[in-house]
Phi, psi and omega in degrees: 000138193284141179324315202264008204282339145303313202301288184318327190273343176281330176293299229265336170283308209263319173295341181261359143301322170279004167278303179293003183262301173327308212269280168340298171332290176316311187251006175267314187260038165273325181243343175256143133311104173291352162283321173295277182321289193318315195282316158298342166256317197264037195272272155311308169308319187268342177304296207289318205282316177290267174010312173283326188291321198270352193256031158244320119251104185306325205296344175327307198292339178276296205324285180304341173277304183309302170309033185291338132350289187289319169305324190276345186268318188289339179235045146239354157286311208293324197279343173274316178309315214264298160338299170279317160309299211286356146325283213278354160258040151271325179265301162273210154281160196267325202272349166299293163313305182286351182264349191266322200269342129359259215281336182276350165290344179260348163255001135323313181286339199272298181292340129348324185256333187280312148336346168107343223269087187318306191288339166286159251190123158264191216272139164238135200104170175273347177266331173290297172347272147338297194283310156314351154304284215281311177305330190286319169298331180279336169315301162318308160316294170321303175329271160339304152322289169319309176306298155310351163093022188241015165272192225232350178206130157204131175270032182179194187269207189251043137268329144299324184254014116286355181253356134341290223266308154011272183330285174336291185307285215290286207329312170309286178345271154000294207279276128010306177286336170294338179267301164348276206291312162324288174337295168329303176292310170306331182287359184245015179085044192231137178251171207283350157299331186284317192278329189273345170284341174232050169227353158269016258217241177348333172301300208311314174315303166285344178297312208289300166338307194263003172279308169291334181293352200037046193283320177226059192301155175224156192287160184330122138275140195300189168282314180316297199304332176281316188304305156329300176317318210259326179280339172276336181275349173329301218297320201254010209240288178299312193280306176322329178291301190300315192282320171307313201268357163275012179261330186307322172286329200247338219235177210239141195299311177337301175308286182338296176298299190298326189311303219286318211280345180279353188236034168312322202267351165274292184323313198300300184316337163253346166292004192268285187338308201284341183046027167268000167265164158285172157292158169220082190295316189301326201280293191292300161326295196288337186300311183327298201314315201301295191317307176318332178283305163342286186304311157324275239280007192243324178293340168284334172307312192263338180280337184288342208256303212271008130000275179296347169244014160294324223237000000 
C-alpha cells in the first residue's frame, strides 16, 4: 500500500462525518444548548479514550504534560474552534458555515508556514497554488452571499450573517492552530488518544460554565430527545476529532485542510434532505467555486506527496 494511502482514507472519514455533522448541528442546536451538547459528548469521550489511551502507554501522558507549551495552544484552539463553530450554524446555513470554517483551513496553514511554522507547509507546485487561490475567492463569494441576504439561511439581517460567517472563518483558524499544535505533539511521541483526551480539558471547563450560565439557554428538551442527541453527536462529534488526528498522524497539515475542504457539496445535498434550509443556487454557485478550488489544491497536494515518497 502506498505510504499516503492511509493518511486520505482517514481524510475521507472525518471529512464525510464532519458533513453529516454540519447538518445535525444546523438543526440540533437550534432547539439544545450547545454547551449542554458539548459538554455531554466530549466529555464522556474524552474520560474513556484518555483512560484507555493513558493505561495502554502511560509515558504519552508525560510526553504531553512536558510539551506544555504546546499542550496549552492545543486546548485554546480546541475551545475556540469548537466555541465559535457551534455559534456560527446556529446563524448561517449550514453547507455555508462549514465551508468558510474548511475551506480557510488550509490557507490558514499556508500563512503559517510563510511564518516560520515547521509543521505547515507551503503550497508546492502550480496546481496547489492555483487552487488555493481560486478557494480563497470562493470563500469570499459565500461571505458575500450570506451577507446579501441570497443563501439559503440567515437567522437574521446582514450583521447576523456577518458575524455567522466570522464565527465560521475563526472557528477554522482555531481549528488550523489545533492540527498544527496537535502535529507538534505527535511528532514528539503522543498519539492520538492522548491528544484527543487532553485537548478538552479547556473546552470542558468553559461549556460547563456558560451552560450553568444560561449562555445559549433553550427551551425545555424531553431527556430521551437529549439522549438521541448526545449518541448520534458521540458519532458525528467525537469520532471525527479522533479520525482528524490520525489523518494528521499519516498527512502533511496541508493535505488534512485540502482533504476537508472537498465536502461542501455533501453537506448542501444533505441540508436539501433534511429541508430545513431553502434551496439557494447563489449557495451553490460559491460551493462550485470553493470545490474546484479545492480540488486543485488536494491533486497537487497528493502529487507533491506521493512525489516525495517516490524519491
Amino acid at each position: 500500500m502506498r505510504a499516503w494511502l492511509p493518511g486520505l482514507a482517514w481524510c475521507a472519514t472525518f471529512v464525510f462525518l464532519d458533513a453529516v455533522q454540519a447538518v445535525f448541528l444546523g438543526g440540533t442546536l437550534q432547539r439544545m444548548d450547545g454547551f449542554l451538547m458539548g459538554l455531554l459528548v466530549f466529555g464522556p469521550s474524552a474520560l474513556v479514550v484518555g483512560l484507555w489511551s493513558g493505561r495502554r502507554d502511560p509515558a504519552q501522558i508525560a510526553i504531553a504534560l512536558a510539551n506544555s507549551r504546546a499542550l496549552i495552544v492545543l486546548n485554546l484552539a480546541t475551545a475556540g474552534g469548537w466555541v465559535f463553530y457551534f455559534a456560527s450554524v446556529q446563524l448561517v446555513e449550514p453547507a455555508v458555515a462549514f465551508t468558510l470554517f474548511t475551506g480557510i483551513i488550509p490557507l490558514t496553514a499556508l500563512v503559517a508556514g510563510r511564518f516560520g511554522v515547521v509543521e505547515a507547509e507551503a503550497a508546492q507546485g502550480f496546481l496547489q497554488r492555483a487552487g488555493n487561490a481560486v478557494l480563497a475567492a470562493g470563500l469570499l463569494l459565500l461571505v458575500l452571499i450570506t451577507v446579501f441576504g441570497w443563501s439559503g439561511f440567515v437567522r437574521g439581517g446582514p450583521l447576523v450573517a456577518l458575524a455567522g460567517a466570522a464565527l465560521a472563518t475563526l472557528a477554522g483558524i482555531c481549528i488550523t492552530v489545533m492540527i498544527l499544535s496537535g502535529q507538534r505533539l505527535d511528532r514528539k511521541g503522543v498519539g492520538p488518544g492522548v491528544l484527543y483526551a487532553l485537548r478538552f480539558p479547556l473546552y470542558l471547563l468553559l461549556a460547563f460554565g456558560a451552560w450553568r450560565l444560561g449562555l445559549d439557554a433553550k427551551a425545555p428538551v424531553p431527556p430521551a430527545a437529549i439522549a438521541l442527541a448526545v449518541a448520534i453527536g458521540v458519532v458525528v462529534l467525537a469520532f471525527p476529532v479522533y479520525a482528524v488526528q490520525k489523518a494528521i498522524s499519516l498527512s502533511s497539515s496541508l493535505t488534512v485542510g485540502t482533504a476537508a475542504a472537498l465536502i461542501p457539496f455533501v453537506v448542501f445535498l444533505m441540508q436539501a434532505i433534511e429541508g430545513r434550509v431553502d434551496h439557494s443556487n447563489a449557495t451553490l454557485a460559491g460551493l462550485a467555486v470553493c470545490f474546484a478550488g479545492a480540488v486543485l489544491a488536494s491533486i497537487g497536494s497528493v502529487r507533491a506527496a506521493a512525489g516525495r515518497g517516490a524519491s
